[in-house]
Rosetta silent file (secondary structure, phi, psi, omega in degrees, C-alpha in Angstrom):
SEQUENCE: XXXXXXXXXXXXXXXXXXXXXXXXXXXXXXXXXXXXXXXXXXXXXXXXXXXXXXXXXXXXXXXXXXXXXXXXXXXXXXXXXXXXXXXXXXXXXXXXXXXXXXXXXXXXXXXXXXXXXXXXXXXXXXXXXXXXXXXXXXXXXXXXXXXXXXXXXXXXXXXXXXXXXXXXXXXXXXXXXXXXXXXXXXXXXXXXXXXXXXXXXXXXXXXXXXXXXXXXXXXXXXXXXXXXXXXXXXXXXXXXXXXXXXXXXXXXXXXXXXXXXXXXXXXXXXXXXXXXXXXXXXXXXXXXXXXXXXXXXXXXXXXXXXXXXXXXXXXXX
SCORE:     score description
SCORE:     0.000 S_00000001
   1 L     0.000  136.362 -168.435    4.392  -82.650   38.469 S_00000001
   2 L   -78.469  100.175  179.182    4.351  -80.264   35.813 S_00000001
   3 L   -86.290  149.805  163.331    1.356  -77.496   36.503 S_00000001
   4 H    -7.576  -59.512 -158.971   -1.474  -76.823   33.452 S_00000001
   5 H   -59.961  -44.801 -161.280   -0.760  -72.741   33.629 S_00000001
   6 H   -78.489  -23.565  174.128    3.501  -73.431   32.883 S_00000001
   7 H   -61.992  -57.832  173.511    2.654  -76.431   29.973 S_00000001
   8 H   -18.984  -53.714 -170.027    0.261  -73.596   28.604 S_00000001
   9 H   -93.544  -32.122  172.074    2.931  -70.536   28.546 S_00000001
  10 H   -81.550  -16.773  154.401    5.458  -72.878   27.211 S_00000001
  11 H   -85.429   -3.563  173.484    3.328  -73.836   24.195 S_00000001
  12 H   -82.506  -54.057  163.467    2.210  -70.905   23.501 S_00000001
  13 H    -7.240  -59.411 -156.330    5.957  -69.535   23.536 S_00000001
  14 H   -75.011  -55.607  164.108    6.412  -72.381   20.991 S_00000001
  15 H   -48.083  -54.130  176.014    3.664  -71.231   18.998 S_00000001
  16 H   -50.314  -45.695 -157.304    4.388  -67.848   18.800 S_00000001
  17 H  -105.236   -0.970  170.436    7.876  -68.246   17.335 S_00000001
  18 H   -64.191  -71.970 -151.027    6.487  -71.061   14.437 S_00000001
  19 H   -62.804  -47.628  171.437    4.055  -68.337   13.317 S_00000001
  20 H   -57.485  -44.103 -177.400    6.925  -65.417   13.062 S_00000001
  21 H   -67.921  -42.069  157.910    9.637  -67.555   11.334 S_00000001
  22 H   -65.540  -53.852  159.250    6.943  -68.524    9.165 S_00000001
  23 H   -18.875  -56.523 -171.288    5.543  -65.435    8.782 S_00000001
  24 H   -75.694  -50.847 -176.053    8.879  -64.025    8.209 S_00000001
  25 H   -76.570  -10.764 -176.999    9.987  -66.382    5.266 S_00000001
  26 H   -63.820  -38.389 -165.105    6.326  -66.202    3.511 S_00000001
  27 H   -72.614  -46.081  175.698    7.186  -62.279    3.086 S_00000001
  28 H   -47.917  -31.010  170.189   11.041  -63.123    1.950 S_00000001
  29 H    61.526   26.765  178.628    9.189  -65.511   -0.520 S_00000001
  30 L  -160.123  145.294  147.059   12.707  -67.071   -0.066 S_00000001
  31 L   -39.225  115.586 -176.665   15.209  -68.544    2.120 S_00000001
  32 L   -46.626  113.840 -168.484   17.550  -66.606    3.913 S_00000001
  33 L   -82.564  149.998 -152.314   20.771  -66.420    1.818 S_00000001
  34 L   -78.453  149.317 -169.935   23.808  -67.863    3.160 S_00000001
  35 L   -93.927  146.357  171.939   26.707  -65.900    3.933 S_00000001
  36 L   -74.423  159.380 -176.357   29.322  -65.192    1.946 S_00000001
  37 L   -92.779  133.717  176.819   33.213  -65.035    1.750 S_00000001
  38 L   -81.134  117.909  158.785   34.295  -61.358    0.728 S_00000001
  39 L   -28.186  130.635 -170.910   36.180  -61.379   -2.871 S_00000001
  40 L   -72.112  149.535  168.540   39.991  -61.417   -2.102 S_00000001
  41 L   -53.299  159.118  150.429   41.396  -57.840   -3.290 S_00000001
  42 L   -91.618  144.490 -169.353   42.759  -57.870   -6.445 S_00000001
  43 L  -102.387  138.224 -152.598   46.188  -57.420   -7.336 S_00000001
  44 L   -46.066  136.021  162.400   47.793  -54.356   -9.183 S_00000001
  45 L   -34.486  165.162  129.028   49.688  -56.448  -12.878 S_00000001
  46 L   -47.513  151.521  177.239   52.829  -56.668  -12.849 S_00000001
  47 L  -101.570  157.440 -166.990   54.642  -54.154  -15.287 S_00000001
  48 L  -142.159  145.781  155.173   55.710  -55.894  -18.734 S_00000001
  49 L   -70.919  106.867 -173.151   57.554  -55.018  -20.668 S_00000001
  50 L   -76.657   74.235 -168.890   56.713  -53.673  -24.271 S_00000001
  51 L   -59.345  -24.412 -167.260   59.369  -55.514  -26.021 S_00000001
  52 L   -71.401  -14.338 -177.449   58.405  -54.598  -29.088 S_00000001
  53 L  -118.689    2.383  159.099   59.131  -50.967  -28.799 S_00000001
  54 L  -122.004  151.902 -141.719   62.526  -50.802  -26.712 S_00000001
  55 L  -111.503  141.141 -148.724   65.760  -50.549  -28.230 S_00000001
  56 E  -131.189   34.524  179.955   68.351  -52.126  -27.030 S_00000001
  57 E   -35.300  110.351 -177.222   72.439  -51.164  -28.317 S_00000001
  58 E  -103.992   78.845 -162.731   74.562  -54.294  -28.293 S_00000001
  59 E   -82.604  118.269 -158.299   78.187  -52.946  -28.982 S_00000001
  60 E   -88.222   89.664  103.152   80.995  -55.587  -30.215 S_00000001
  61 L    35.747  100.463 -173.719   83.819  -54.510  -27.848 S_00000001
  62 L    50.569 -177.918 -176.331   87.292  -53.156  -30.209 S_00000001
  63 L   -95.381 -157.930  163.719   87.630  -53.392  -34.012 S_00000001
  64 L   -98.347  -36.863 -177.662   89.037  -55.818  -36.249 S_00000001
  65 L   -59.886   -9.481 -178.366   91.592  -53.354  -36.877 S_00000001
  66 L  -161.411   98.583 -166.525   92.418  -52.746  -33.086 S_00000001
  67 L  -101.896  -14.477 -179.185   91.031  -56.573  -31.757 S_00000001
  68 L    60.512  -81.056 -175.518   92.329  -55.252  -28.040 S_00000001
  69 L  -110.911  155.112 -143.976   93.715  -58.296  -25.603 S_00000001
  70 E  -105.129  133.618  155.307   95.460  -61.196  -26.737 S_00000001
  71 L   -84.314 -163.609  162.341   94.264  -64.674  -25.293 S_00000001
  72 L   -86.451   20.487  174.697   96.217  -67.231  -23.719 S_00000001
  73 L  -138.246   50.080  131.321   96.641  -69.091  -27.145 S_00000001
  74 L    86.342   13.238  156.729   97.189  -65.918  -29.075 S_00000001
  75 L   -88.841  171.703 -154.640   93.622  -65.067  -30.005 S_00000001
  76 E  -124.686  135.895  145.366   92.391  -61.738  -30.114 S_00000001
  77 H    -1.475  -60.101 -155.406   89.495  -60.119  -28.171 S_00000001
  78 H   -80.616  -20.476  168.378   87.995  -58.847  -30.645 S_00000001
  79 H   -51.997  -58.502 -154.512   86.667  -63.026  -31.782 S_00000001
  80 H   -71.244  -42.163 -156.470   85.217  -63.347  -28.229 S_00000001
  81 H   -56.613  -81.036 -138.829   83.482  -60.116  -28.523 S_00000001
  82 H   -74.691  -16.014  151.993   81.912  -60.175  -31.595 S_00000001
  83 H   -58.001  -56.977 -144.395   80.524  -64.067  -30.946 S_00000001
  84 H  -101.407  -31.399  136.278   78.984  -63.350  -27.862 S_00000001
  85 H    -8.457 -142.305 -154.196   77.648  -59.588  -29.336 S_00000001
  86 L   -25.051   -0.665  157.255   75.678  -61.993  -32.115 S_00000001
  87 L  -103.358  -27.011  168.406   74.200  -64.389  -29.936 S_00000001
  88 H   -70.072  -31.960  178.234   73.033  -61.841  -27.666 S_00000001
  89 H   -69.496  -58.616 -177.870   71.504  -59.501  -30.618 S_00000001
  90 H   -46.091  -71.899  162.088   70.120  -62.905  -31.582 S_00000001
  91 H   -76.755  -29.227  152.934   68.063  -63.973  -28.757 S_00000001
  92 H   -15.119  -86.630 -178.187   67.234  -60.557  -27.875 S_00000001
  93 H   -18.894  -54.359 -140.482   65.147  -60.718  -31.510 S_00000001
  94 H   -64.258  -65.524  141.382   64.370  -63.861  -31.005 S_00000001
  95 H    -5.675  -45.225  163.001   62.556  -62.850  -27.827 S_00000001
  96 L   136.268    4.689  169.569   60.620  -59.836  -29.173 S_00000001
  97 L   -77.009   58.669 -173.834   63.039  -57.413  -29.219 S_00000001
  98 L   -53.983  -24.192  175.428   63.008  -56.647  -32.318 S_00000001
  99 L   -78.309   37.758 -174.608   64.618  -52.925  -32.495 S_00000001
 100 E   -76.322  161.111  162.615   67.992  -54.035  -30.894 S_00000001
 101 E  -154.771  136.275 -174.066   71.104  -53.107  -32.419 S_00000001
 102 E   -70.734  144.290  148.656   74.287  -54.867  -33.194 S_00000001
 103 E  -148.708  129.300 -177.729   77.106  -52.237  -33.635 S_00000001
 104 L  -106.204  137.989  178.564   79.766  -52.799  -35.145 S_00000001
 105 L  -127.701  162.678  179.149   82.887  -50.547  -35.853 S_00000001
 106 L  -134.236 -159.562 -172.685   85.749  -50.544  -37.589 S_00000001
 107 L    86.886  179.248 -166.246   89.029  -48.034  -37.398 S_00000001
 108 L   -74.532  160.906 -179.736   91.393  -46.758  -34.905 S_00000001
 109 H   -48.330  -65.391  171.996   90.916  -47.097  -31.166 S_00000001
 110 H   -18.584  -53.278 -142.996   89.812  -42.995  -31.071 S_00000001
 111 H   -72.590  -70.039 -127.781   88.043  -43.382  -34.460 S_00000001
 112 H   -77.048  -46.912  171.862   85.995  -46.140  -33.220 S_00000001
 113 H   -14.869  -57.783  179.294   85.289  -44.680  -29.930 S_00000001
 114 H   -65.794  -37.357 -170.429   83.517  -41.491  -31.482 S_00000001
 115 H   -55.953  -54.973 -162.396   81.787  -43.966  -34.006 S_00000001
 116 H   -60.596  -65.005  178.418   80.128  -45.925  -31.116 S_00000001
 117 H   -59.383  -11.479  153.123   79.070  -42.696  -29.476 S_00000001
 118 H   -63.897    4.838 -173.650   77.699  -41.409  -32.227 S_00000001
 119 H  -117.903  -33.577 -159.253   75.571  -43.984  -33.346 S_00000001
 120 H   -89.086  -47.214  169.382   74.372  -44.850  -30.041 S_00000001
 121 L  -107.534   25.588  159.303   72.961  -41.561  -29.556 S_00000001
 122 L  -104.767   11.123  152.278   71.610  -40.934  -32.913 S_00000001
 123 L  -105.027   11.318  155.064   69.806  -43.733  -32.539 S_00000001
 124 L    72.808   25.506  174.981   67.477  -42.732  -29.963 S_00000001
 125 L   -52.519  132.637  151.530   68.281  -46.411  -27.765 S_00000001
 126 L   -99.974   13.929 -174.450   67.104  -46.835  -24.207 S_00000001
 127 L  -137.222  127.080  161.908   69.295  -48.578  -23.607 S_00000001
 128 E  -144.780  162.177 -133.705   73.689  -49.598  -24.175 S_00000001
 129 E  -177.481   81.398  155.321   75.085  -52.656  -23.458 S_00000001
 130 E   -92.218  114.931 -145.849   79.036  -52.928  -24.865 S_00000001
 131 E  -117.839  132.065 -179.112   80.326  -56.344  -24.629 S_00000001
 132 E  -138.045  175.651 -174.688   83.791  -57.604  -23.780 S_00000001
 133 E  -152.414  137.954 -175.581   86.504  -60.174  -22.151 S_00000001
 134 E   -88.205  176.694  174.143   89.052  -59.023  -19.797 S_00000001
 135 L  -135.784 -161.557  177.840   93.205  -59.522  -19.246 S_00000001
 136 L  -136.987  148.408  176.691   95.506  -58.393  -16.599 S_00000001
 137 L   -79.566  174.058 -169.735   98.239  -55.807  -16.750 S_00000001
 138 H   -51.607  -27.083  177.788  101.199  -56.982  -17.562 S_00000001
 139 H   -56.949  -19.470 -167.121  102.906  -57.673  -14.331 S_00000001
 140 H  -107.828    9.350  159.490  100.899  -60.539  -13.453 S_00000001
 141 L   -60.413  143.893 -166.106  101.790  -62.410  -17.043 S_00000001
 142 E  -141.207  144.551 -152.562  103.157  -64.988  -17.289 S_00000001
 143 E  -120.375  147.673 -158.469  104.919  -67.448  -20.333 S_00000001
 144 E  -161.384  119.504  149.381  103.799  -70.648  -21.297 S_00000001
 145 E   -95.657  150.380 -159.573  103.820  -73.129  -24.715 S_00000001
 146 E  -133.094  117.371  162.327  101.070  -73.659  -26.457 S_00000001
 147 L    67.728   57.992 -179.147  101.050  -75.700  -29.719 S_00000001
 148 L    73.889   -8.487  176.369  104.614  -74.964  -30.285 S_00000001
 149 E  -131.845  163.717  172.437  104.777  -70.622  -29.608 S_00000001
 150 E   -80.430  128.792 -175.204  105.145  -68.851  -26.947 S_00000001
 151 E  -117.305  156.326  147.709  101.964  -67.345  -25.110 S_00000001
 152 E  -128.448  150.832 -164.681  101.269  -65.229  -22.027 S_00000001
 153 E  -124.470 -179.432  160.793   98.711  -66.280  -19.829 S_00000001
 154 L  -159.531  125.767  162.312   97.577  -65.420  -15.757 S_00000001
 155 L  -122.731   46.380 -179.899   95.581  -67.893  -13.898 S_00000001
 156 L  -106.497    6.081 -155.815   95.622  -65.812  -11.275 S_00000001
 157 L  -158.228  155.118 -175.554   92.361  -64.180  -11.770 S_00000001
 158 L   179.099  137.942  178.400   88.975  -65.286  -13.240 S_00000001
 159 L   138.592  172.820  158.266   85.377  -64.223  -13.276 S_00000001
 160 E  -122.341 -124.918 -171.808   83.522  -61.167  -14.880 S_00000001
 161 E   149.824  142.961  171.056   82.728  -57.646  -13.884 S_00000001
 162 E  -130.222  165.280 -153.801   80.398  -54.985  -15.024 S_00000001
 163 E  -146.357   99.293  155.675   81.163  -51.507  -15.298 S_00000001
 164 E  -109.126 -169.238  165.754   79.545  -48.207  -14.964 S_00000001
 165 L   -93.188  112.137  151.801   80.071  -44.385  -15.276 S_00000001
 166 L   -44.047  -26.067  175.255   79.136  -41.472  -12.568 S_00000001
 167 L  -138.369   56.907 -174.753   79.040  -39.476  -15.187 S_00000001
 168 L  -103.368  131.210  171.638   76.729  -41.153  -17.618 S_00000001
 169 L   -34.786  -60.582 -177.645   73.575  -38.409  -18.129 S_00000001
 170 L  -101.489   49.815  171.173   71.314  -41.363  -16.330 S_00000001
 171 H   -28.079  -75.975  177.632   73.661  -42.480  -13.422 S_00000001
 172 H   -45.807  -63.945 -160.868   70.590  -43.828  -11.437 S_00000001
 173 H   -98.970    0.075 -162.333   69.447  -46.417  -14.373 S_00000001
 174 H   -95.839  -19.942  151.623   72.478  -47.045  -15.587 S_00000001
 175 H   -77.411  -20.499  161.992   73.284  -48.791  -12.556 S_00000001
 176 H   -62.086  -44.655  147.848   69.693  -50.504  -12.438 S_00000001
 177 H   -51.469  -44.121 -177.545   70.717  -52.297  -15.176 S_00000001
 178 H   -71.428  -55.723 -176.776   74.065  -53.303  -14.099 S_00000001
 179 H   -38.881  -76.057  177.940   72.522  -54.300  -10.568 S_00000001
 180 H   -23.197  -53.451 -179.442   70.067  -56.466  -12.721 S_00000001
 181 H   -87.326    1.887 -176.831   72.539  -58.079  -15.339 S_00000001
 182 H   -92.303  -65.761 -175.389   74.942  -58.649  -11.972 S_00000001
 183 L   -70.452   -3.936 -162.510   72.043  -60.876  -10.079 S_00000001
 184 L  -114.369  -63.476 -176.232   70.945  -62.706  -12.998 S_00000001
 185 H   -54.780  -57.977  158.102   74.598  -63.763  -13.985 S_00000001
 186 H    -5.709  -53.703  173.815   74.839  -64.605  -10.354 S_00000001
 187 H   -80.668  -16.930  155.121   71.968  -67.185  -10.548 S_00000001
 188 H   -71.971    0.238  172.951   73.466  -68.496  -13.282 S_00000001
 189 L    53.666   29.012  143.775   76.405  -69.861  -10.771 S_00000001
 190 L   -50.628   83.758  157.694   78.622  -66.696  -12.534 S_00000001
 191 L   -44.989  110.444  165.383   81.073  -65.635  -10.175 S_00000001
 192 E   -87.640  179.618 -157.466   82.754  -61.815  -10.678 S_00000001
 193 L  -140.902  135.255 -170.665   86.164  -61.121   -9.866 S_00000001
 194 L   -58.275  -23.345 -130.091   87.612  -59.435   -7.128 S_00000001
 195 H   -73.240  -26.849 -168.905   90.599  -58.197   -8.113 S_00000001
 196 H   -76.928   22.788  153.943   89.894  -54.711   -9.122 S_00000001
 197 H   -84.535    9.597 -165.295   89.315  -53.483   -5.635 S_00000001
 198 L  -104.813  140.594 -163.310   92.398  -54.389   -4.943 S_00000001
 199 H   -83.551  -12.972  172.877   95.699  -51.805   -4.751 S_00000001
 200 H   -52.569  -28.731  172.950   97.915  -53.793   -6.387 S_00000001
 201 H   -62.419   -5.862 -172.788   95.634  -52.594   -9.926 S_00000001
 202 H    67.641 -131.592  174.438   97.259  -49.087   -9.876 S_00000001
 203 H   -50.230  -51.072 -170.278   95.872  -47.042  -12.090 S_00000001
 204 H  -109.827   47.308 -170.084   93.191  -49.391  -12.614 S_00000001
 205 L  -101.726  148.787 -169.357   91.781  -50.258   -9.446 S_00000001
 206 L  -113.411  176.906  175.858   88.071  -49.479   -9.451 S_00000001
 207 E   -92.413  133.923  173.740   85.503  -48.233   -6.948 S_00000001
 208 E   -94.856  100.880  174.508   83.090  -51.727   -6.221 S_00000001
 209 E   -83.294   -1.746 -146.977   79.493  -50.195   -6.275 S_00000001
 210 E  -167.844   60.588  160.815   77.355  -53.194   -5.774 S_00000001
 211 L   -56.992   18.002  157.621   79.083  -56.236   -4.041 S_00000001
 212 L  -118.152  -35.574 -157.201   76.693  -58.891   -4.873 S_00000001
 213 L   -99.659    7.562 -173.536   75.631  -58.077   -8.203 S_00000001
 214 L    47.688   61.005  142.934   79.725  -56.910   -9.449 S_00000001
 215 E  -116.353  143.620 -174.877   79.555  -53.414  -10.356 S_00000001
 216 E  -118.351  150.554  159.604   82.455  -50.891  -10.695 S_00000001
 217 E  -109.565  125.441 -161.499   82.737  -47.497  -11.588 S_00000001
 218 L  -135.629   78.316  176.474   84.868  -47.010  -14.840 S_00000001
 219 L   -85.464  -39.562 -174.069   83.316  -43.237  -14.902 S_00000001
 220 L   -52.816  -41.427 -176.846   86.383  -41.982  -17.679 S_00000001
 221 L   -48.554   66.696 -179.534   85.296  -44.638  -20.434 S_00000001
 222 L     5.008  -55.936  152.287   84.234  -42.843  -22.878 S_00000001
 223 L   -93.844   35.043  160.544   80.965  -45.090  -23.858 S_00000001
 224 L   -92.011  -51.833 -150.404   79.857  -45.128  -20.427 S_00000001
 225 L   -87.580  -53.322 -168.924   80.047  -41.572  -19.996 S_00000001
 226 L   -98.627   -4.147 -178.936   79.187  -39.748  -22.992 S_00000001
 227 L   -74.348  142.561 -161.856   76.204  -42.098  -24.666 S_00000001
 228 L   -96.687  -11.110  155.165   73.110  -40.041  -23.438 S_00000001
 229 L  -113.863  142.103 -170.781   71.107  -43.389  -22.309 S_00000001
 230 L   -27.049  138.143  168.814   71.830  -45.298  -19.297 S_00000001
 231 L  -160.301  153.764  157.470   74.846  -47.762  -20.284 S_00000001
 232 E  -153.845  161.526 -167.412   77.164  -50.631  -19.367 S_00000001
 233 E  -136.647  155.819 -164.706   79.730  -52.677  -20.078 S_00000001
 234 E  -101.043  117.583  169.646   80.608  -56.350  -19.652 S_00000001
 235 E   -90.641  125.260  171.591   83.707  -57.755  -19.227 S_00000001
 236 E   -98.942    8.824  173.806   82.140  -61.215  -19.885 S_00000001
 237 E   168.735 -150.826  155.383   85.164  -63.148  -18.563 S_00000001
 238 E  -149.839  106.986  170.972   88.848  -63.253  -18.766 S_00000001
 239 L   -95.826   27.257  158.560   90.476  -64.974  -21.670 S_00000001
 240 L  -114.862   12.420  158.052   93.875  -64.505  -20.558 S_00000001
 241 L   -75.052  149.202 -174.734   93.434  -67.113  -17.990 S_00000001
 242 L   -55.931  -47.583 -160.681   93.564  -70.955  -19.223 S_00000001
 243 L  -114.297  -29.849  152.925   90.668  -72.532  -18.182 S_00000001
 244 L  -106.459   40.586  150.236   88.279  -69.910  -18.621 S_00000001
 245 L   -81.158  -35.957 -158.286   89.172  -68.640  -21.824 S_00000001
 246 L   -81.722   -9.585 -179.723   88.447  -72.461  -23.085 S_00000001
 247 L   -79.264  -53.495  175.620   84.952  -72.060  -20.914 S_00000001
 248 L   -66.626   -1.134  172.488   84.307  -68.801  -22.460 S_00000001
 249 L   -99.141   11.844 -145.869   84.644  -70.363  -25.899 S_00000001
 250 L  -108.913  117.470  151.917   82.292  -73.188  -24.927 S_00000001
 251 H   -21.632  -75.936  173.878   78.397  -72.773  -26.520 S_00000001
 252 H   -21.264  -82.320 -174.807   77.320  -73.596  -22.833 S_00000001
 253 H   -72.811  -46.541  171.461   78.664  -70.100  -21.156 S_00000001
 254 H   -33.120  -50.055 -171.346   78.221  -68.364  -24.186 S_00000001
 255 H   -72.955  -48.448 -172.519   73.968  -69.292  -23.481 S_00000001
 256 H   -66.248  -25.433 -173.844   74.325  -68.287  -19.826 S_00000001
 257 H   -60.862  -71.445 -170.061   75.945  -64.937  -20.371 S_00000001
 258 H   -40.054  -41.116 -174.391   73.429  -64.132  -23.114 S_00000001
 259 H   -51.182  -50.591  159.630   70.504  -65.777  -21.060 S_00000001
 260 H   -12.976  -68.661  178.053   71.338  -63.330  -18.365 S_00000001
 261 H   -66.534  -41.670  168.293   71.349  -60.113  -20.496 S_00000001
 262 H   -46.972  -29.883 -176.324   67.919  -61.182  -21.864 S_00000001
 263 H   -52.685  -82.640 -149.661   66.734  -61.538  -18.086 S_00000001
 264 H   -82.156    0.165  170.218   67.500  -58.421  -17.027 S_00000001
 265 H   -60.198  -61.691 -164.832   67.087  -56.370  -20.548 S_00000001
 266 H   -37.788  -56.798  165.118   63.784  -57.617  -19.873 S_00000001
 267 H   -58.505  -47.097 -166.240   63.018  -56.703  -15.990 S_00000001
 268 H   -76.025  -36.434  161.404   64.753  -53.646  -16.400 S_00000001
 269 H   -58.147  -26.623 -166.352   62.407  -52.767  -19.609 S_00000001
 270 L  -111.753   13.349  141.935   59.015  -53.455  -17.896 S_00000001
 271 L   -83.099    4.522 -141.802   60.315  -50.366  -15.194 S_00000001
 272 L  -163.989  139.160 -177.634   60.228  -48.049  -17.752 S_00000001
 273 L  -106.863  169.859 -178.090   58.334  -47.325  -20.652 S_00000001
 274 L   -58.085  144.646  158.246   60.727  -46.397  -24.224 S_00000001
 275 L   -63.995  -47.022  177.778   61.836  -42.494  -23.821 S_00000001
 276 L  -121.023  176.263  165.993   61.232  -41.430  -27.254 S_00000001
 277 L   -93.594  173.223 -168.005   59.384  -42.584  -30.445 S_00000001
 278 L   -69.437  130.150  166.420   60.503  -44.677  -33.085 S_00000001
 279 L    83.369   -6.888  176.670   63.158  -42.729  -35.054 S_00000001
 280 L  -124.057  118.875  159.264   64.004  -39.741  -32.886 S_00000001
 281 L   -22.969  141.169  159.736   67.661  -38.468  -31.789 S_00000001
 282 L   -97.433 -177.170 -176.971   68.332  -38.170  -28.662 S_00000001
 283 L   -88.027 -174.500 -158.405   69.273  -34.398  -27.809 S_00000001
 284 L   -81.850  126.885 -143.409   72.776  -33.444  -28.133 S_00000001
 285 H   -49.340  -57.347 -165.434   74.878  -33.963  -24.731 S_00000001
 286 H   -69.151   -5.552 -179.533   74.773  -30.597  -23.098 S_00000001
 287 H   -77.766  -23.426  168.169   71.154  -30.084  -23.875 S_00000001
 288 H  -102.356   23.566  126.221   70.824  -33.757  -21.591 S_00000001
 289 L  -140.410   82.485  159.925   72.309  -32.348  -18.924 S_00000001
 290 L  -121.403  151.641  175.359   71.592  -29.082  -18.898 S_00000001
 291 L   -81.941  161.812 -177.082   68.526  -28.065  -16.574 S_00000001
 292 L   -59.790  141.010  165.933   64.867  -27.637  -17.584 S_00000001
 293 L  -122.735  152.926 -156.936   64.032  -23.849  -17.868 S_00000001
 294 L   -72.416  151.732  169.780   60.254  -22.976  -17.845 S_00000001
 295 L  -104.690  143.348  173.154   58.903  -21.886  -21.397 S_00000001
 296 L   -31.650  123.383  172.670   56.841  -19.188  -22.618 S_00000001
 297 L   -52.144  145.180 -179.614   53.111  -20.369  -23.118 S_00000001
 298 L  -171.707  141.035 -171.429   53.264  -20.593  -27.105 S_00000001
 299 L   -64.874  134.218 -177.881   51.220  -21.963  -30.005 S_00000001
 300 L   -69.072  145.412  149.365   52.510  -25.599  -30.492 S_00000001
 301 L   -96.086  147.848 -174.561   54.498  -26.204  -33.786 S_00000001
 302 L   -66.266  147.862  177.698   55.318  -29.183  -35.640 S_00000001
 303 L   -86.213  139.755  169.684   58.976  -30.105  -34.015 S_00000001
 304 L   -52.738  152.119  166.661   61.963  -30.420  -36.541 S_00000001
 305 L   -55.551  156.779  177.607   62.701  -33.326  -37.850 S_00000001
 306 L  -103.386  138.690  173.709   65.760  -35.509  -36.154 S_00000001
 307 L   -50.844  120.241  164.921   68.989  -36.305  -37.856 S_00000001
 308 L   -97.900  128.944 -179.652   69.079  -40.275  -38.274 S_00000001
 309 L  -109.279  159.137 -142.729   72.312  -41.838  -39.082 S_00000001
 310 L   -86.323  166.767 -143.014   71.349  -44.472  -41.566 S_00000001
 311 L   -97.783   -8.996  176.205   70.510  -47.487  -39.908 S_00000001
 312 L   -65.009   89.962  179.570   72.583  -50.089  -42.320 S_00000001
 313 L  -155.441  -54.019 -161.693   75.623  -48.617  -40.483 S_00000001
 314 L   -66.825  -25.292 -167.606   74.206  -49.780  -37.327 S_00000001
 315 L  -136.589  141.770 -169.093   74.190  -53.834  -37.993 S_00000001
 316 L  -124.824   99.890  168.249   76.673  -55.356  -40.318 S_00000001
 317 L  -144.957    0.000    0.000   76.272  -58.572  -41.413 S_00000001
């Protein structure tokens, strides 16, 4: 049996905690609000890429006048270049790059050589990009006819390779690029070719800086070295092999190569903001690599103007 005094103290108990709870929401004049989930952080953009304001050099690989390696049905280099140069320049635009530039040269190997650097860095690019299709030296040729003449061919080698300079002003980006335009072609089921780590190359065996993305160092090559913004250059295949010369002539790899360099122009643009403004020289080689020295506090001045070499020069078409 249940005694009087313990029914009492347990209804009062009972009572007591009615009148506070009530109590309590008459002053909230509300329900107690329910708890919440804490907003997830938010996360820093991504960097993009201003397409509209970096420049891009897209250099067509020999002259007509010096077309450089022969394929293995007697075409010249200089076809293959200047094709895949114009489709790349092409979707670049298409894409939003509108300042890109085709360059084209004409003249002796030397001649042209000077042309390209000179153009490249009076045009204030952030970029250089010189596009090409490889051979073999001659020992590994070999004779074969085609359509009635004689050709030399190798099918002993195949793939592409990209190539910078140690002693390009902008080492460090010029390789950021290459890395970039290496992994993209990669992904693209592109395959690079081995051979120039190999001693059998002579003369022209290269140092392999990157073995998954295929970059070499070709530091002597004159528009690797001396253009004053990060550059490289693309052997985009080898067309004195059989079967991929007739690949490399094919719309199809012609889209992947180019899709590629659009990848990584792109990625590699939205690390970086342009260097200069529209229209301004870059400085003259030893002043980009020479070191900073501190300057006198002085009243600013307007800065001279920069020499532009004119820009129909740059795209021919």
């Amino acid at each position: 049996m249940t005694s009087p005094w313990r029914s009492g103290a347990v209804a009062s108990v009972v009572v007591a905690m009615l009148l506070t709870a009530s109590a309590w929401h008459g002053a909230a004049g509300e329900p107690a609000p329910a708890p919440t989930t804490p907003a997830p952080e938010k996360k820093p953009d991504a960097p993009v890429c201003d397409r509209a304001a970096f420049r891009l050099v897209v250099d067509v690989g020999h002259t007509a006048e010096v077309p450089g390696a022969k394929t293995s049905r007697g075409l010249h280099e200089y076809e293959f270049n200047l094709r895949l140069a114009k489709l790349i320049d092409q979707q670049l635009r298409d894409a939003g790059f509108s300042r890109t530039i085709l360059l084209i040269t004409d003249g002796g190997k030397m001649a042209s050589l000077a042309q390209r650097v000179a153009r490249a860095n009076a045009s204030g690019a952030d970029l250089f990009l010189s596009i090409h299709h490889d051979s073999v030296p001659d020992q590994f040729l070999e004779k074969w006819i085609y359509q009635g003449e004689e050709h030399s061919f190798s099918d002993r080698f195949k793939g592409h390779s990209i190539f910078i300079s140690n002693d390009n002003p902008d080492r460090t980006d010029s390789l950021a690029f290459a890395r970039l335009l290496g992994r993209q072609m990669k992904a693209r089921g592109l395959q690079y070719t081995h051979h120039y780590t190999e001693k059998f190359m002579g003369s022209r065996q290269r140092v392999l800086v990157d073995a998954d993305a295929g970059v070499y160092r070709y530091d002597q090559l004159i528009v690797l070295k001396d253009t004053l913004m990060p550059a490289a250059l693309l052997e985009a295949g080898s067309i004195i092999n059989r079967d991929e010369e007739l690949a490399l002539a094919t719309p199809e790899r012609q889209a992947l190569i180019s899709a590629s360099v659009l990848d990584a122009v792109d990625a590699y643009c939205a690390t970086r903001r342009p260097l200069r403004p529209a229209n301004t020289a870059h400085p003259t080689p030893s002043a980009a690599r020479a070191k900073p020295k501190p300057a006198p506090a002085a009243a600013p001045s307007p800065a001279p103007a920069a020499a532009a070499w004119p820009f129909s020069w740059f795209k021919r078409q």
